[in-house]
TIKOLKE-530223 format. One line per 8 residues: number of its first residue (from 0); for each residue x, y, z of N, C-alpha, C, O. Coordinates in nm, 3 decimals. Atoms other than C-alpha are relative to their C-alpha. Layout:
BEGIN
NUM	X Y Z X Y Z X Y Z X Y Z; ...
END
This chain:
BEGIN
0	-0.123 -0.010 0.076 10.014 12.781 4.447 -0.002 -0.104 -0.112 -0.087 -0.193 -0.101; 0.011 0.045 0.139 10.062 12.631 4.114 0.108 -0.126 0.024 0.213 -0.117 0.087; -0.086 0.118 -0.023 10.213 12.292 4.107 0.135 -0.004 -0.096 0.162 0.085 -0.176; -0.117 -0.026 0.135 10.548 12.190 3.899 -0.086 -0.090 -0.124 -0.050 -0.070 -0.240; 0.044 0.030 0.140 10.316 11.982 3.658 -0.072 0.075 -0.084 -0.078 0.070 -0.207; 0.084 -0.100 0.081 10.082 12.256 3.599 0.122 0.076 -0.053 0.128 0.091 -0.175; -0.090 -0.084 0.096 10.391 12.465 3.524 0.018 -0.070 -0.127 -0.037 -0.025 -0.228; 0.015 0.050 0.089 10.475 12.227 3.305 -0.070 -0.040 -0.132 -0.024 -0.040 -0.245
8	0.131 -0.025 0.084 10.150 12.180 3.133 0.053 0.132 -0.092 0.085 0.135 -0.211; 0.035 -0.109 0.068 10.166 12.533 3.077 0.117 0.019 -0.128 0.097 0.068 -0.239; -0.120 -0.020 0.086 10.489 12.535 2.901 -0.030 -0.061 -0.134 0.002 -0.007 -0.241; 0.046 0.071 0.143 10.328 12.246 2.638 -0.141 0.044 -0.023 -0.220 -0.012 -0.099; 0.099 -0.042 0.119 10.062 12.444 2.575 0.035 0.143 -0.060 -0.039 0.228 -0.109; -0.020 -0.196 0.089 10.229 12.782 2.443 0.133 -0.076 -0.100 0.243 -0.112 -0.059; -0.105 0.022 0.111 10.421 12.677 2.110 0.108 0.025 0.020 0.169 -0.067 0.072; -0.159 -0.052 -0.044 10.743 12.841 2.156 0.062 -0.029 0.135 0.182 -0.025 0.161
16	-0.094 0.080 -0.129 10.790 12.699 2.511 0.033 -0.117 -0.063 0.149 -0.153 -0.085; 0.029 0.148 -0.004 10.693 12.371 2.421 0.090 -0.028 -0.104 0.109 -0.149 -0.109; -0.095 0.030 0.076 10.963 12.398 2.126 0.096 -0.010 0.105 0.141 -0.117 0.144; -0.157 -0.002 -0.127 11.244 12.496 2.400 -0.049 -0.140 0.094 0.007 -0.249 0.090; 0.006 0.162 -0.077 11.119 12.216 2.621 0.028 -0.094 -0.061 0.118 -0.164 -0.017; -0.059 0.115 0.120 11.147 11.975 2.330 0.156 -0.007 -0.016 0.213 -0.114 0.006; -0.116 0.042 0.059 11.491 12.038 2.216 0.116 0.061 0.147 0.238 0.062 0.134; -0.075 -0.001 -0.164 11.621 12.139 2.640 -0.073 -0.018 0.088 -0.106 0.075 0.162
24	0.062 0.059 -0.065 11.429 11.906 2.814 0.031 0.086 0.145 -0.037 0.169 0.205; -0.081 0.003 -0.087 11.690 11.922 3.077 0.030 0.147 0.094 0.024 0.157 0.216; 0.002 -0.144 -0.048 11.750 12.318 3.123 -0.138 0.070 0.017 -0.156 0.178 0.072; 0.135 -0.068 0.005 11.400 12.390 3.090 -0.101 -0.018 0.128 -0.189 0.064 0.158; 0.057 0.083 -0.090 11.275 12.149 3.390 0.064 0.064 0.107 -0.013 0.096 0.197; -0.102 -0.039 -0.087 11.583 12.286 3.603 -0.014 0.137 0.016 0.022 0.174 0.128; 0.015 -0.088 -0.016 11.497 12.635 3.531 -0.135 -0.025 0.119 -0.116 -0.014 0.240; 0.132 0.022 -0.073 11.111 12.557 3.669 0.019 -0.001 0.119 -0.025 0.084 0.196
32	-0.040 -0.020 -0.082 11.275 12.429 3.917 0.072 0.100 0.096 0.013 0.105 0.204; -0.029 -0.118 -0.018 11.461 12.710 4.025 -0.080 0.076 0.023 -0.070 0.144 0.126; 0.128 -0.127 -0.036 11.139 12.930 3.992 -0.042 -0.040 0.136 -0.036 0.057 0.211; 0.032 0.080 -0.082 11.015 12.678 4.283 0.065 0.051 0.092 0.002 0.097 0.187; -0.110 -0.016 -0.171 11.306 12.750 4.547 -0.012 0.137 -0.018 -0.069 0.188 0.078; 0.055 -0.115 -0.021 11.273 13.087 4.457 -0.122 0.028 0.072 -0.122 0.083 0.182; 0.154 -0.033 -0.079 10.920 13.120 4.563 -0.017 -0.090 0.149 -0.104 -0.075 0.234; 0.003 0.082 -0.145 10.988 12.873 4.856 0.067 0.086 0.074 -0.009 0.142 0.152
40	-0.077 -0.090 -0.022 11.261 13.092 4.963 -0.012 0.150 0.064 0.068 0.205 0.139; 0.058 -0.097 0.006 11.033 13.401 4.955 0.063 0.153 -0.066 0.054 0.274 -0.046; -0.101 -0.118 0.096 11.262 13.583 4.708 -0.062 0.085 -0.065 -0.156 0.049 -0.136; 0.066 -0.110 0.041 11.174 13.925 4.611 -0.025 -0.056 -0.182 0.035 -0.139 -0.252; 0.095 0.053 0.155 10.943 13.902 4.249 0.156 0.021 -0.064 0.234 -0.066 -0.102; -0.084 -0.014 0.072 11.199 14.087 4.114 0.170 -0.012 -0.023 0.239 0.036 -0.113; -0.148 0.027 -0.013 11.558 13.957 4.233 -0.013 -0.148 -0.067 0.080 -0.187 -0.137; 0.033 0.149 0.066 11.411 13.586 4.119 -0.011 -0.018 -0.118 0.038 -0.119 -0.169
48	-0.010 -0.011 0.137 11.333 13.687 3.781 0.116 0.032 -0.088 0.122 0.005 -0.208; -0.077 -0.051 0.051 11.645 13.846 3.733 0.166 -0.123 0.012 0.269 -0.128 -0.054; -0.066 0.089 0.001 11.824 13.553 3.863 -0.008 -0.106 -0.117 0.086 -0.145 -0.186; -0.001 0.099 0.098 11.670 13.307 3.639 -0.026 0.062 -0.138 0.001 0.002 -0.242; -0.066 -0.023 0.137 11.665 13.491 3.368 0.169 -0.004 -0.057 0.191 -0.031 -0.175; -0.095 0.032 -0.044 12.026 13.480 3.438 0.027 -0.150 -0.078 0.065 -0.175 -0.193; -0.031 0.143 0.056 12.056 13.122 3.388 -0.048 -0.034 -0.087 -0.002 -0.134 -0.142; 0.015 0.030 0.130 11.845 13.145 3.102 0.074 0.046 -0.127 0.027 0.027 -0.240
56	-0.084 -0.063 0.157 12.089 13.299 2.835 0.093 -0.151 -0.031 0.194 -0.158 -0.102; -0.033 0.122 0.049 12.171 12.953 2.804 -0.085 -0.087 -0.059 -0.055 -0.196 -0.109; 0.073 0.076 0.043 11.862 12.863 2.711 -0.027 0.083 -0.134 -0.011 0.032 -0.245; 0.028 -0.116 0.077 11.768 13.189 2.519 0.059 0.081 -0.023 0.166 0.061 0.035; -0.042 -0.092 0.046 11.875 13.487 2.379 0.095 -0.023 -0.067 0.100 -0.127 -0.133; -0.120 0.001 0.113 12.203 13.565 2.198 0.117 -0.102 0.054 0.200 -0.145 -0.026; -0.051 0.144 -0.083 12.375 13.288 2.446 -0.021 -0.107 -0.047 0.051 -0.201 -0.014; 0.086 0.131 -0.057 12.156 13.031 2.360 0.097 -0.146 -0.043 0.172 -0.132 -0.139
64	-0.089 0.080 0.016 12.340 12.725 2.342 -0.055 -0.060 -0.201 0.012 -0.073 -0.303; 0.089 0.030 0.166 12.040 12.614 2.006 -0.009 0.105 -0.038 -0.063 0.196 0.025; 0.046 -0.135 0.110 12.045 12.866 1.725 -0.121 0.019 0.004 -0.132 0.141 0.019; 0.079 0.004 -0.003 11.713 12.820 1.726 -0.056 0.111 0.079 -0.138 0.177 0.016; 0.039 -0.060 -0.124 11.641 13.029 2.050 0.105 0.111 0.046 0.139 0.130 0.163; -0.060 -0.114 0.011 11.855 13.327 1.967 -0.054 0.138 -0.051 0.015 0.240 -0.060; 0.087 -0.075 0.033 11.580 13.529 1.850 -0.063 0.037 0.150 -0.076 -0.031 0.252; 0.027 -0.087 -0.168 11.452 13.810 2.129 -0.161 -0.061 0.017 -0.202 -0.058 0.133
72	0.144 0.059 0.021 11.081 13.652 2.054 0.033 -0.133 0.128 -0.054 -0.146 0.214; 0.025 0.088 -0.088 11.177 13.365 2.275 0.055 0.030 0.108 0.031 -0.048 0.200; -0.035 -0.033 -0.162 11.376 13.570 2.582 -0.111 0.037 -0.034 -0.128 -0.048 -0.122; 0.131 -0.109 -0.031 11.010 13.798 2.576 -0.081 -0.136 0.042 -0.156 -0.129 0.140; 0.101 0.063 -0.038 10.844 13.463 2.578 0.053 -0.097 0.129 -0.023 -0.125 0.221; -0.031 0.028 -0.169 11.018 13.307 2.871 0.039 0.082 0.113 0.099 0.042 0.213; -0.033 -0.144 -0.102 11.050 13.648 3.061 -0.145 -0.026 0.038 -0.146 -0.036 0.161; 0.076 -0.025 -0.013 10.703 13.631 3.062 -0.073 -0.126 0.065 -0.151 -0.114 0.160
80	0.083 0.113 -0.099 10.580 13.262 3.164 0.103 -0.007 0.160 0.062 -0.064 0.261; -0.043 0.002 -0.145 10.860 13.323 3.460 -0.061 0.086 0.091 -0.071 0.079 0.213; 0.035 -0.108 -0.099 10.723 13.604 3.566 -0.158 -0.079 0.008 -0.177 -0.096 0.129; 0.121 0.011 -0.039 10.349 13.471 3.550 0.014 -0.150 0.130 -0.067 -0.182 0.217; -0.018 0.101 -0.096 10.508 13.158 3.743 0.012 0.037 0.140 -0.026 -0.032 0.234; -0.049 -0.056 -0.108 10.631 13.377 3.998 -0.111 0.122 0.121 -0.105 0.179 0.230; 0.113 -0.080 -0.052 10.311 13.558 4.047 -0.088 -0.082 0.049 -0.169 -0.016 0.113; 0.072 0.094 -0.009 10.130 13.288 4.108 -0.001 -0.013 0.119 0.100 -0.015 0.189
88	0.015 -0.029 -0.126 9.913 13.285 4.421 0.040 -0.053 0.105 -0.030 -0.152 0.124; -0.027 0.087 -0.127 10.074 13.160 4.755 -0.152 -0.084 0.063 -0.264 -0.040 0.040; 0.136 0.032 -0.004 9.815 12.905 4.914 -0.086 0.056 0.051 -0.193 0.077 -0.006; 0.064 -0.097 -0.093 9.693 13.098 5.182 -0.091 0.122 -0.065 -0.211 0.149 -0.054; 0.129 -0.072 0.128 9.585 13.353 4.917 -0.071 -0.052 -0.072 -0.159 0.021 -0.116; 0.124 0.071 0.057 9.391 13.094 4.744 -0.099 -0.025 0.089 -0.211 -0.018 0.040; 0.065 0.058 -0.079 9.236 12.977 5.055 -0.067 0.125 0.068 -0.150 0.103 0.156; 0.088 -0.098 -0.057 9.111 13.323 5.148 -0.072 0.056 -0.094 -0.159 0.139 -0.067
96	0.106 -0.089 0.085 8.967 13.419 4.821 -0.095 -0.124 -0.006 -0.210 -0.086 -0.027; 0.097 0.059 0.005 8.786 13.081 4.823 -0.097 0.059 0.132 -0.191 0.136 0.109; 0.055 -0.066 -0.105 8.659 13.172 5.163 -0.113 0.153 -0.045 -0.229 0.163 -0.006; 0.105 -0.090 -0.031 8.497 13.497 5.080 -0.121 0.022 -0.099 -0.211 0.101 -0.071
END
């Protein structure tokens, strides 16, 4: 499973996160989080995504609290690192594909 710094990481290396992380440190870390208890939780892929996308129209879309991040270019681009967060292999599935 993918740690919260690698999430992190990943967020400062794709431009358009790493803008939203810059100027909502705070909502951006808290979302991550969120992805986390979700997947601890064992919340269906798709009730988790739909949750935190949810709490993101505060970060993004026509919500967004920064003008900046009212353009649909940045919900598509955080629809998309949640969902790859959320896919991300449980350990046990890492530990059996090392295995074979």
């Amino acid at each position: 499973m993918i740690t919260r710094k690698q999430a992190l990481e990943a967020i400062a290396q794709h431009y358009d996160l790493s803008l939203l992380y810059e100027l909502e440190p705070h909502r951006t870390e808290f979302l991550v989080d969120l992805a986390f208890e979700c997947i601890s939780m064992e919340e269906s892929k798709q009730s988790a995504l739909a949750g935190l996308m949810q709490y993101a129209t505060r970060l993004v879309g026509s919500n967004a609290v920064c003008p900046e991040f009212r353009m649909p270019k940045y919900e598509r681009v955080l629809r998309g690192y949640l969902d790859w967060l959320l896919s991300s292999p449980e350990p046990e599935d890492v530990e059996h594909e090392v295995a074979s």
